[in-house]
Backbone as numpy.savetxt, mean C-alpha at the origin, in Angstrom:
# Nx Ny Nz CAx CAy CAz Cx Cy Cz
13.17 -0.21 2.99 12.02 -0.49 2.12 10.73 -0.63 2.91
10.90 -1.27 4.17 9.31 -1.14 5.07 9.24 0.23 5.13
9.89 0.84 5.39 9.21 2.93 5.45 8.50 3.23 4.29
8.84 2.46 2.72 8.47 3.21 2.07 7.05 2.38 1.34
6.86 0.69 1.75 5.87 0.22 2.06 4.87 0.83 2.60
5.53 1.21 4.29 4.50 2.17 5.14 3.67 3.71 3.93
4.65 4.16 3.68 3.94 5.54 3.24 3.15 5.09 1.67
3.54 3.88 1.06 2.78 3.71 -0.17 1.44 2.93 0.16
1.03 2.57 1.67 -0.58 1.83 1.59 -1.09 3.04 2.71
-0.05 3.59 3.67 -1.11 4.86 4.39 -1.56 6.06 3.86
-0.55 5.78 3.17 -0.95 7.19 2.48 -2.78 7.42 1.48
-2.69 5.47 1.59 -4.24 5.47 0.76 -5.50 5.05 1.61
-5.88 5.71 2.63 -6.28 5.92 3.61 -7.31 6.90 3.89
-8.76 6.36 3.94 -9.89 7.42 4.13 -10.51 6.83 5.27
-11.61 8.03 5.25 -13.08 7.14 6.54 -14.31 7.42 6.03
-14.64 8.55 5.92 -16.29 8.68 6.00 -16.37 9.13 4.26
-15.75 8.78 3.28 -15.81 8.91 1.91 -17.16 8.26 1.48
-17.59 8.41 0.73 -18.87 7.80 0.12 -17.82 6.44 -0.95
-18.37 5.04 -0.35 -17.90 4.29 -0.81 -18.51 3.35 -2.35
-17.98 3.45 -3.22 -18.83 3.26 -4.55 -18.55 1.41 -4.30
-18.60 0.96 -5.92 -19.06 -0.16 -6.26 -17.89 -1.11 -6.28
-17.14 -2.14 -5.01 -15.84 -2.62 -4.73 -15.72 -3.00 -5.94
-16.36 -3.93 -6.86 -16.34 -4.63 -8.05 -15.09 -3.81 -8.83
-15.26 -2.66 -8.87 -14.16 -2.05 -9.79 -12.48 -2.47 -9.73
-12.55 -3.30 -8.65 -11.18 -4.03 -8.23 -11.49 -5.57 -8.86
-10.72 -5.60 -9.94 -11.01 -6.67 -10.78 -9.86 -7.45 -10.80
-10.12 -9.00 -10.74 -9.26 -9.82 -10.56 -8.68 -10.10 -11.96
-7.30 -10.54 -11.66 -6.31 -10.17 -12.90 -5.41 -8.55 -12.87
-5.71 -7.82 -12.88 -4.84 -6.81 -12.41 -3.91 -6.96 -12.19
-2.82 -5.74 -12.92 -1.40 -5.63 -12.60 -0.87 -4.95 -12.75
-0.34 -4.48 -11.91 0.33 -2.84 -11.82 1.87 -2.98 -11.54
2.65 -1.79 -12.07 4.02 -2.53 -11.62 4.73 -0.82 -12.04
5.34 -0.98 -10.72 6.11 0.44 -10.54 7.56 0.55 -10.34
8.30 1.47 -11.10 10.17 1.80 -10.37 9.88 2.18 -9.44
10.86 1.84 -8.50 11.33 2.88 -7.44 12.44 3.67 -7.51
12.35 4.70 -7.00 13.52 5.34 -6.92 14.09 6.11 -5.60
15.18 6.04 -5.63 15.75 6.65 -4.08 16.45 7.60 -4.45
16.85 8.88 -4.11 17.70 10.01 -4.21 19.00 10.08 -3.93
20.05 9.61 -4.58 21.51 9.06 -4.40 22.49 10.45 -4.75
22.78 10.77 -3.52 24.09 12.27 -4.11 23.22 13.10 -5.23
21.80 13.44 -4.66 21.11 14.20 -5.66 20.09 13.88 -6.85
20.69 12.50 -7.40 20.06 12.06 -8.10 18.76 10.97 -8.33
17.40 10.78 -8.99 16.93 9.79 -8.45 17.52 8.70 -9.19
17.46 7.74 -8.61 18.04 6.60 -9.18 17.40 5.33 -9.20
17.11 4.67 -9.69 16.11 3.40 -10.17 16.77 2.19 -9.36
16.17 1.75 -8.37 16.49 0.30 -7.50 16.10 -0.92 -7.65
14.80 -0.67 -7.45 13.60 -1.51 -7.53 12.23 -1.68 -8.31
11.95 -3.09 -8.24 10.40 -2.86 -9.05 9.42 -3.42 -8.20
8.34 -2.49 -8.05 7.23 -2.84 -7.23 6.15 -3.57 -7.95
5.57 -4.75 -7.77 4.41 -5.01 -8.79 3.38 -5.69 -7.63
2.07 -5.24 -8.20 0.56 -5.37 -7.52 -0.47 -5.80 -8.50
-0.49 -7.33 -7.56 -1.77 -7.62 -8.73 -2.80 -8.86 -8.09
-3.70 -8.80 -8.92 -5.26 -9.27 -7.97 -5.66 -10.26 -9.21
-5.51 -11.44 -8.11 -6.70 -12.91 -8.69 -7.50 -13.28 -8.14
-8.22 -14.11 -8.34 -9.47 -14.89 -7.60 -9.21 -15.80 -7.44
-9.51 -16.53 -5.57 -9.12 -17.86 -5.04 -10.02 -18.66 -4.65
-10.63 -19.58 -4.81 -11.62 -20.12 -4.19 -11.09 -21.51 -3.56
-11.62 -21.61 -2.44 -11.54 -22.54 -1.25 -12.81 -23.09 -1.53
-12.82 -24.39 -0.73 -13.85 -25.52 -0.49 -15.48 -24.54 -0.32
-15.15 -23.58 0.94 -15.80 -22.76 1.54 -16.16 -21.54 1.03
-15.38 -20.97 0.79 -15.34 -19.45 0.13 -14.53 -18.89 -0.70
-14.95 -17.76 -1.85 -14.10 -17.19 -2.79 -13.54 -15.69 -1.57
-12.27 -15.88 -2.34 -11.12 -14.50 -1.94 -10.84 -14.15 -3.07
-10.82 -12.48 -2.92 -9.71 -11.87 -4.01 -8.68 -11.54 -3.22
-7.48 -12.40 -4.05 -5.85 -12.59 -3.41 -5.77 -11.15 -3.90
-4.58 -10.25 -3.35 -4.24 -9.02 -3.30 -2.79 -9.78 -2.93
-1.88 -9.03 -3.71 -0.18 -9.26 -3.63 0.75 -8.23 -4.10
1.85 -7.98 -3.24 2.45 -6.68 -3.76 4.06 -7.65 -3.58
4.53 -6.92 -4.35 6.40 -8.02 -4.39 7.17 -6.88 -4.77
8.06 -6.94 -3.87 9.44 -5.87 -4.42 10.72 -6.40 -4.37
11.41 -6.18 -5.48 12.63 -6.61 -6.07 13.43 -5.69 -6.15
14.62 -5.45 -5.68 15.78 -4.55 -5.93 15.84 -5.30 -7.67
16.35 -4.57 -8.37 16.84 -4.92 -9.41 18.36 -5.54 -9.38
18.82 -6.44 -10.18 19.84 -7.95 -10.00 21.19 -6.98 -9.87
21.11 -5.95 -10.74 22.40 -4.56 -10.46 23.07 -4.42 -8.97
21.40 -4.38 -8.26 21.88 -3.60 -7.37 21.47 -4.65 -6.16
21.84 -6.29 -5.97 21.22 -6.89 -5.45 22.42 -7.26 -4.32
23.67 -6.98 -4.88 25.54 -7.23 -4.34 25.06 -5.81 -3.50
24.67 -4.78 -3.65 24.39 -3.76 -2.39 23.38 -3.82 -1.32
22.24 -4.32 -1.55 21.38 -4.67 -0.92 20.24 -5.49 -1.93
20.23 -6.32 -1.45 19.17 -6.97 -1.97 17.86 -7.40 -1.17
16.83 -7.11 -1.90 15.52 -6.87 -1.47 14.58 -8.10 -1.94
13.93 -8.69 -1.30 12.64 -9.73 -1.64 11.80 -9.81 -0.86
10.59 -8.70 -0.93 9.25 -8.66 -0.42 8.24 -8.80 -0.83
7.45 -9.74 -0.21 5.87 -10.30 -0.69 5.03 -9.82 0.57
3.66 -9.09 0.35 3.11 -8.41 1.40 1.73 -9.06 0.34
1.07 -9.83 1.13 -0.33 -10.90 1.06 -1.62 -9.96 1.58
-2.98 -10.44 0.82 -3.96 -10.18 1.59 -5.53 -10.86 0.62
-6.31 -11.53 1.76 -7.36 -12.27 0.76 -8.31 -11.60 2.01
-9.31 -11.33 0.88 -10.56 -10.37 1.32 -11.41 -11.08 0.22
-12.69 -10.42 1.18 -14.08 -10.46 0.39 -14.11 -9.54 -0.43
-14.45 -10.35 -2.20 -14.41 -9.85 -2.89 -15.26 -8.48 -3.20
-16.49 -8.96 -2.33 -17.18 -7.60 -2.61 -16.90 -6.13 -1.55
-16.90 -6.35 -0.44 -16.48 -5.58 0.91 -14.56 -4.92 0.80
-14.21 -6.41 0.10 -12.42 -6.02 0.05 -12.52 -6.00 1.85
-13.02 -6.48 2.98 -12.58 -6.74 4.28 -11.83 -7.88 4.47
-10.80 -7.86 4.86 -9.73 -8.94 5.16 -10.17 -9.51 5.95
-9.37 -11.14 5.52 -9.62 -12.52 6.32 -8.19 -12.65 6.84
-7.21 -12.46 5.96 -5.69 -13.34 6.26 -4.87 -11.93 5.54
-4.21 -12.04 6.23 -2.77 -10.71 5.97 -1.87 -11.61 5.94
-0.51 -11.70 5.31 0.78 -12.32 4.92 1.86 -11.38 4.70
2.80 -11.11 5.56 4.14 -10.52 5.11 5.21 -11.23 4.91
6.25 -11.62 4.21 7.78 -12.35 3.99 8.11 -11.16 3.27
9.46 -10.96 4.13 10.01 -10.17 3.82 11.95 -10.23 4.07
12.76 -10.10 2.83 13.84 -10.79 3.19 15.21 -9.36 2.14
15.41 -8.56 3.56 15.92 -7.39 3.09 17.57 -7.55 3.49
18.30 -7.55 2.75 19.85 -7.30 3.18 20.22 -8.57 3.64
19.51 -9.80 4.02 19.82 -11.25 4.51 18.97 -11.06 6.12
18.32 -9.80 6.40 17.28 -10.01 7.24 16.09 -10.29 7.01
15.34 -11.19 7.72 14.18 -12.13 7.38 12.78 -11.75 8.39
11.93 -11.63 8.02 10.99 -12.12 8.94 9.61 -12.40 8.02
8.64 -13.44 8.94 7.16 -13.90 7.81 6.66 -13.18 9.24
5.50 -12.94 8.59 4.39 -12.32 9.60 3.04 -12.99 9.26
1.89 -13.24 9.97 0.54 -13.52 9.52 -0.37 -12.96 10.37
-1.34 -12.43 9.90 -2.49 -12.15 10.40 -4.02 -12.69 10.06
-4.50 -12.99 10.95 -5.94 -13.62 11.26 -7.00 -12.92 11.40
-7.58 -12.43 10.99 -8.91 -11.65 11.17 -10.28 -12.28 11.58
-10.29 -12.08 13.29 -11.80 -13.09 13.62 -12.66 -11.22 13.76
-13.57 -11.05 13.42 -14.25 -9.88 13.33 -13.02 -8.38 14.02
-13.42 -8.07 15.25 -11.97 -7.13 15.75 -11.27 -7.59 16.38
-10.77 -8.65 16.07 -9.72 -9.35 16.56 -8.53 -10.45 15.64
-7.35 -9.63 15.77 -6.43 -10.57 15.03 -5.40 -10.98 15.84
-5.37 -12.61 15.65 -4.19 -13.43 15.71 -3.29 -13.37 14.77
-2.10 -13.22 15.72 -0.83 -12.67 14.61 0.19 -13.87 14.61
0.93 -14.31 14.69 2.70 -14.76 14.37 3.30 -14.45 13.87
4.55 -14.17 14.31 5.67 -13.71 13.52 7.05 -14.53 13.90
7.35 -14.26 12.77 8.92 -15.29 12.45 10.06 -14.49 12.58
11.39 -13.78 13.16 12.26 -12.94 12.64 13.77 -14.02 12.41
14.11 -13.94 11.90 15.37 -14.42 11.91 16.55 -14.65 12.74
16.85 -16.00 12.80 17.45 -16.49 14.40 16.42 -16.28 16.03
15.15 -15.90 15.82 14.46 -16.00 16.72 13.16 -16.82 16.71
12.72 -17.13 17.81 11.69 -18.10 18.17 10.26 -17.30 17.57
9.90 -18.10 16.55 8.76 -17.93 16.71 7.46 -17.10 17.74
6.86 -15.85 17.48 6.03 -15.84 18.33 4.27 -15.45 18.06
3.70 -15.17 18.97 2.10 -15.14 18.65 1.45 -13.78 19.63
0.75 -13.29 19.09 -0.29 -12.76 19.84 -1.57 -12.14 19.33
-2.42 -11.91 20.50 -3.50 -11.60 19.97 -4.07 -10.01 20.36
-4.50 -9.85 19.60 -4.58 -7.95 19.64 -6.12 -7.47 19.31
-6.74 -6.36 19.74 -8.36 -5.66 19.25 -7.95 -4.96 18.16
-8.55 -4.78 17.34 -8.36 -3.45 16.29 -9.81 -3.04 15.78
-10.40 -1.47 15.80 -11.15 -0.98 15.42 -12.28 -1.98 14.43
-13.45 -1.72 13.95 -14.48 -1.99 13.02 -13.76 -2.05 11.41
-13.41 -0.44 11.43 -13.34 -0.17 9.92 -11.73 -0.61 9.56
-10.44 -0.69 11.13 -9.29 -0.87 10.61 -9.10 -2.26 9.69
-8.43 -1.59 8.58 -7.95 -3.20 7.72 -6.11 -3.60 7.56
-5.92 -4.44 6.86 -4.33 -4.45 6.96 -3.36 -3.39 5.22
-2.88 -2.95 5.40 -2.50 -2.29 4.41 -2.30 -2.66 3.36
-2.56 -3.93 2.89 -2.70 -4.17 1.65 -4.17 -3.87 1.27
-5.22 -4.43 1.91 -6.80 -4.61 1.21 -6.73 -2.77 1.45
-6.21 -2.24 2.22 -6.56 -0.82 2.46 -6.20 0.27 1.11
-5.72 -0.63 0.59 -4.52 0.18 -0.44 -5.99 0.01 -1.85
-6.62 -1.28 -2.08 -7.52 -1.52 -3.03 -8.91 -0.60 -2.64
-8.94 -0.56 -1.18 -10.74 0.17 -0.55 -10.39 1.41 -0.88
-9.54 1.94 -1.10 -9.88 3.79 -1.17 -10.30 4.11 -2.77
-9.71 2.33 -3.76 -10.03 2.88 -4.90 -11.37 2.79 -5.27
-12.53 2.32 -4.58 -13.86 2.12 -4.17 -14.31 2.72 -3.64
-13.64 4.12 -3.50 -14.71 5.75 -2.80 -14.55 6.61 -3.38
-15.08 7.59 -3.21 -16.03 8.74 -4.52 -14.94 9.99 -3.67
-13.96 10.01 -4.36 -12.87 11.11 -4.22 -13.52 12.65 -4.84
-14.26 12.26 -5.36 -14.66 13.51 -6.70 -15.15 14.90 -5.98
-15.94 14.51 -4.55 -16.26 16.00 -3.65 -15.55 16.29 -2.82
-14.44 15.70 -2.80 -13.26 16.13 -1.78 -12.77 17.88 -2.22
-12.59 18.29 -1.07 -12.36 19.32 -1.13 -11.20 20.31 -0.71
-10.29 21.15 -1.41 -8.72 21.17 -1.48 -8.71 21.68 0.24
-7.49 21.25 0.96 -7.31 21.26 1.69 -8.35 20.33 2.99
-9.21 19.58 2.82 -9.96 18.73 3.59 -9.44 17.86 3.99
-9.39 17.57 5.19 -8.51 16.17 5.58 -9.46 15.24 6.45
-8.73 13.91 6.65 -10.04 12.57 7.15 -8.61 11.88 7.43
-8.98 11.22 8.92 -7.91 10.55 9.79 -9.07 8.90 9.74
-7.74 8.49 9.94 -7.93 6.72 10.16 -7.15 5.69 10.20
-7.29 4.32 10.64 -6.71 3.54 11.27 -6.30 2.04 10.50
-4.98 1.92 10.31 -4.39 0.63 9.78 -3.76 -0.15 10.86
-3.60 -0.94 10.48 -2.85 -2.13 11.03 -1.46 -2.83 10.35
-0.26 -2.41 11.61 0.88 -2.47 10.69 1.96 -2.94 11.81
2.15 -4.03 11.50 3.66 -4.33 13.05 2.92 -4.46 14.22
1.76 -5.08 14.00 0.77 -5.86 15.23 0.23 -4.64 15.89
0.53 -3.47 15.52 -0.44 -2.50 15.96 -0.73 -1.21 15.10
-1.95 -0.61 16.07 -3.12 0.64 14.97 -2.32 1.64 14.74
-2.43 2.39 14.03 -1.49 4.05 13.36 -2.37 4.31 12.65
-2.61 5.27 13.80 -3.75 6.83 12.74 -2.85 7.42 11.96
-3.33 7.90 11.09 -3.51 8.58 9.43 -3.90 9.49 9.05
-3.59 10.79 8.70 -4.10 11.49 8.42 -4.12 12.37 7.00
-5.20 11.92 6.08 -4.83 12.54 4.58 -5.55 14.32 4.10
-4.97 14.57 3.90 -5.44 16.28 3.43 -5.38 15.96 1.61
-6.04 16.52 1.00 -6.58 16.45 -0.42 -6.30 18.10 -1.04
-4.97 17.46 -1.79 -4.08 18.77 -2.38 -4.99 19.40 -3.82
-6.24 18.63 -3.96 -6.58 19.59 -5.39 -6.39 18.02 -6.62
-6.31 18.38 -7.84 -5.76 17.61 -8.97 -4.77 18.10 -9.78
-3.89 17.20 -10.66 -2.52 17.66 -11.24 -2.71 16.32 -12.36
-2.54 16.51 -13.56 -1.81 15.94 -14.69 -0.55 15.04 -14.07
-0.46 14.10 -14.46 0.71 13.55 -14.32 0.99 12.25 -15.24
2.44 11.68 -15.64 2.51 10.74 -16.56 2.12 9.32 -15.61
1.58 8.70 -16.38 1.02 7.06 -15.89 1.00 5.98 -16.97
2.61 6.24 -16.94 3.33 5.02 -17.80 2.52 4.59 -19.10
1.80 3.30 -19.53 1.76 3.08 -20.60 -0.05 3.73 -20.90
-0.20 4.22 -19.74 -2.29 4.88 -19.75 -1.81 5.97 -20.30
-0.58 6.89 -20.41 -0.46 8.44 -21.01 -0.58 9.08 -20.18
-0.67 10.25 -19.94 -0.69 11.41 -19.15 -2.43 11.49 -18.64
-2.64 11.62 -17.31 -3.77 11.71 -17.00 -3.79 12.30 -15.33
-5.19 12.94 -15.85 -5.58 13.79 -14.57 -5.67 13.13 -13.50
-5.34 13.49 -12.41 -5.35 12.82 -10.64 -5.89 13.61 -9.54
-5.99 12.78 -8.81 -6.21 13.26 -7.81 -4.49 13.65 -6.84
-4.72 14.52 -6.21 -3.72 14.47 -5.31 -3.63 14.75 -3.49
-3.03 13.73 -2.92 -3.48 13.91 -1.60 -1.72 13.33 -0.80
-1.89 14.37 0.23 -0.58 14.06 1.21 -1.22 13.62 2.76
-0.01 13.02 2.47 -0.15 11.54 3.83 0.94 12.75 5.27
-0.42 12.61 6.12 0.72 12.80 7.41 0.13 11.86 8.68
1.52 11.34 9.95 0.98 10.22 10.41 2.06 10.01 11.72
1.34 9.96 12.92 2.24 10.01 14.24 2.82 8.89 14.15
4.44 9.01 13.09 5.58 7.70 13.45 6.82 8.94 12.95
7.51 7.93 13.12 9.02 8.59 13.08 9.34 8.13 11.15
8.04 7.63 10.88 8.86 6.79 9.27 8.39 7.75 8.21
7.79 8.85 8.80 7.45 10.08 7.70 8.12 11.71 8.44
8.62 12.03 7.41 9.17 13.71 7.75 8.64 14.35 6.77
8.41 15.72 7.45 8.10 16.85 6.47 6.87 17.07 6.10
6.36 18.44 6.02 5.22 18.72 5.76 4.43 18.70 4.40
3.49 17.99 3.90 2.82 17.62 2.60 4.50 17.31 1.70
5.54 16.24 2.30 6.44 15.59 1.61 6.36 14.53 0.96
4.94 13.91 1.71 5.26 12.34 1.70 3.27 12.49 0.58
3.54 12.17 -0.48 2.19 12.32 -1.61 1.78 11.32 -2.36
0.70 11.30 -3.12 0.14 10.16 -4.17 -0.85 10.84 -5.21
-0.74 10.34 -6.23 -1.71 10.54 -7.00 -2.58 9.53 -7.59
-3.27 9.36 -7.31 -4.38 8.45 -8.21 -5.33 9.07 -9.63
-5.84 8.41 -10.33 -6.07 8.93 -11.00 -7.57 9.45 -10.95
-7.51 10.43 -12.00 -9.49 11.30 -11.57 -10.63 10.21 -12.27
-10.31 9.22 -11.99 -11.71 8.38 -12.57 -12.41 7.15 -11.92
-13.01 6.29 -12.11 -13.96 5.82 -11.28 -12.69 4.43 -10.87
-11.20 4.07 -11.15 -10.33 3.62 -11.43 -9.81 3.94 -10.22
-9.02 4.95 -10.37 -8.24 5.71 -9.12 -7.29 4.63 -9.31
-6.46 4.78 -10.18 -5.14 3.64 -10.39 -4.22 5.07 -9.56
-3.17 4.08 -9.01 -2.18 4.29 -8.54 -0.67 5.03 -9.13
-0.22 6.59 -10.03 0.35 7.04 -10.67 1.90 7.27 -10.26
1.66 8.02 -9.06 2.70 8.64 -8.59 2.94 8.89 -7.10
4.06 8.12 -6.39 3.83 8.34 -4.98 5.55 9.02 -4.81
5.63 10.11 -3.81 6.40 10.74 -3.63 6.58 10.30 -2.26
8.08 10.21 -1.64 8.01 9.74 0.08 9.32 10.75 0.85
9.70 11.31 1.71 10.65 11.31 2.57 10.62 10.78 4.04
11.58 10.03 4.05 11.51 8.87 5.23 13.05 9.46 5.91
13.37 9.57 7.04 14.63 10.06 7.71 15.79 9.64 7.22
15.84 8.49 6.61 17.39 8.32 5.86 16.82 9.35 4.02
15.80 9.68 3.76 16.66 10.45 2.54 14.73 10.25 1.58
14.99 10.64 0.34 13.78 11.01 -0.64 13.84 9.92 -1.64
12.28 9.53 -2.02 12.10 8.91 -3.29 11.01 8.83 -3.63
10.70 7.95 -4.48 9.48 7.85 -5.50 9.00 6.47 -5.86
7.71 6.42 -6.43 7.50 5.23 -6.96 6.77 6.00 -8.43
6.63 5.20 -9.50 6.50 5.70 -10.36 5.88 4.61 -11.33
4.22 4.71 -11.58 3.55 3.27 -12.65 4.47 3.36 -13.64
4.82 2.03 -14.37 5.15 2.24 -15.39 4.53 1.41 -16.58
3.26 0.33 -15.89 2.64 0.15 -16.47 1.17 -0.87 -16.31
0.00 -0.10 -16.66 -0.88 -1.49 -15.50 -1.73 -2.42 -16.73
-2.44 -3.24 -16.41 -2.87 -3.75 -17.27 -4.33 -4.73 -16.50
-4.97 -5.61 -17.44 -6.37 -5.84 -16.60 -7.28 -5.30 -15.52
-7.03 -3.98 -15.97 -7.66 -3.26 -14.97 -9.46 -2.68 -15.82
């Protein structure tokens, strides 16, 4: 499930896009997707992904909380069972991260992760299971963010002059270190988006120097063609095998 984490926030990944009005990321939001994995041919329904955005205010300052949680479904929880929470509080207007949060508790393996954002520099810790606690501190680029707030900033740029076959490389932060990105922009396609109806998208494939993506324009997303860019359809192949994520329904958006 981290591979397919990885390809569902890199894959949403720009740089020099003309960046519109963050506001359009509105607190309350909730999005919530199947997954599916390709079993002896078939896709087959595992999990449910859900993403959704409130407003936090501290003594000091307001955050918009950003949270993504994945659940194997209770069926299939005696085969593997899945419980992931992937955190992130940013400025509401910028969407630039302050604090990154991973817990993640797959098969009875565990680990919490945190990240600190002092301008290009994050303090990390991480927790793994049966091991000591540890810390460090790392540089990361201007524009790199952590893959959650990264996943909300692309829906705050002007996709609309992209041009088929154009591609734009860039930099996340993932497992205490940077991974360039590289997205090419397949054109637009119709596609179903659960309880919104069938609607036009954008479409763009993710390619990216790791071993957690195979295949050429395999690993895809669609967002949708409007000032929204909700999240429709993500297609992945990762070296153990093929799947999907699939809205099935968003709401306060």
């Amino acid at each position: 499930m981290r591979r397919i984490l990885f390809v569902l926030f890199t894959v949403l990944i720009s740089g020099t896009f003309t960046t519109l009005n963050s506001q359009t990321i509105k607190s309350g939001e909730r999005l919530v997707f199947a997954g599916s994995y390709n079993m002896s041919g078939l896709m087959t329904q595992l999990a449910q992904v859900t993403m959704s955005t409130e407003t936090l205010a501290t003594s000091k300052n307001t955050y918009l909380h950003l949270s993504c949680e994945l659940s194997t479904y209770s069926k299939w929880d005696s085969f593997f069972k899945i419980r992931d929470i992937y955190e992130s509080y940013v400025n509401p207007q910028t969407l630039k991260p302050s604090l990154y949060k991973r817990s993640i508790d797959e098969g009875g393996w565990t680990k919490k992760e945190k990240y600190a954002f002092k301008g290009n520099t994050i303090n990390s810790t991480a927790k793994k299971k049966n091991r000591p606690e540890t810390q460090k501190t790392f540089t990361i680029g201007g524009s790199t963010q952590d893959v959650i707030s990264m996943f909300y900033k692309v829906r705050t740029m002007d996709l609309s002059k992209l041009k088929e076959g154009q591609t734009q490389t860039m930099m996340i932060v993932f497992d205490e270190k940077q991974i360039p990105v590289t997205l090419k922009f397949m054109g637009k396609e119709t596609v179903n988006a659960g309880n919104l109806g069938k609607k036009e998208c954008y479409k763009i494939s993710i390619g990216a120097k790791t071993d957690a993506l195979r295949g050429k324009d395999k690993n895809l997303i669609w967002l949708t063609a409007d000032a929204k860019k909700i999240p429709t359809l993500l297609k992945f192949s990762i070296p153990v095998g093929t799947g999907q994520l699939v809205l099935t329904s968003a709401s306060g958006i």
